[in-house]
C-alpha positions in Angstrom: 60.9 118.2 86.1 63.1 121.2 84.7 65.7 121.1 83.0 67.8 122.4 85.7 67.2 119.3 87.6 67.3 117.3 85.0 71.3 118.2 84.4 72.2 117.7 88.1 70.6 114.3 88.2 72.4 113.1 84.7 75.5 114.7 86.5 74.8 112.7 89.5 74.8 109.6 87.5 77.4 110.2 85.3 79.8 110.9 88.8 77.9 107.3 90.5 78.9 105.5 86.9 82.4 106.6 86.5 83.5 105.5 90.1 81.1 101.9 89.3 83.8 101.7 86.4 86.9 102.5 88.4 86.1 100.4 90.9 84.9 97.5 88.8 88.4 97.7 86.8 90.7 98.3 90.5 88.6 94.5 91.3 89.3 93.5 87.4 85.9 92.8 87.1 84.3 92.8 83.5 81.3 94.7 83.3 79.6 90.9 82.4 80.9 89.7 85.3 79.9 92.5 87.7 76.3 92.3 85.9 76.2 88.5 86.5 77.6 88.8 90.0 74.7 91.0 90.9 72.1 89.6 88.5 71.2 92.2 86.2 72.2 92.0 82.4 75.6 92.9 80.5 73.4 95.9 78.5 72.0 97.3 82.0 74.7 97.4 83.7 76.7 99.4 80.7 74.0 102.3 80.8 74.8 102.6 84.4 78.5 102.9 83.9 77.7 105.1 80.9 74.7 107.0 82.9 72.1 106.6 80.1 69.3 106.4 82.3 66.8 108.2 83.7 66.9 106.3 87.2 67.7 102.8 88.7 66.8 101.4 91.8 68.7 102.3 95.0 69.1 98.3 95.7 70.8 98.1 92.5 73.4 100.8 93.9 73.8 98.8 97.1 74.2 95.5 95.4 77.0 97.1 92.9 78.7 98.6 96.3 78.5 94.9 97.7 79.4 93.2 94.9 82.6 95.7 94.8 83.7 95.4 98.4 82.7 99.1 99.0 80.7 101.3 100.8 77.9 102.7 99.0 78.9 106.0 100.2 82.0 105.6 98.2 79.9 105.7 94.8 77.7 108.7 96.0 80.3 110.8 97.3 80.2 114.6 95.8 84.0 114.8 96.5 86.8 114.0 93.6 88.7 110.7 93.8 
């Protein structure tokens, strides 16, 4: 992968992890309790937020977007909110 990609994908997560946290905090949702309402663990779920990872699974998007009362869409969106 280049490093060209590489930039636009941590970008891409960065964007998806900063709306995960403003939308967790608009629900007052800990991240614990966002992690345990969706099953994955308190350290997982703050790499997300904080987009230190290289990928996670789509149905872990879709259950965050669930577990949030949103539309998935609303976490992949390119658009400023």
């Amino acid at each position: 992968m280049s490093l060209e990609t590489l930039e636009r994908h941590k970008s891409t997560f960065q964007r998806i992890g900063n709306r995960i946290a403003y939308y967790r905090k608009q629900r007052r949702l800990s991240q614990a309790e966002l992690a345990r309402n969706i099953g994955i663990s308190v350290s997982y779920m703050s790499k997300i937020e904080r987009a230190d990872l290289e990928s996670f699974a789509v149905i872990t998007l879709l259950d965050i977007a669930d577990a949030l009362r949103i539309p998935p869409r609303a976490l992949l969106a390119e658009d400023k909110f």
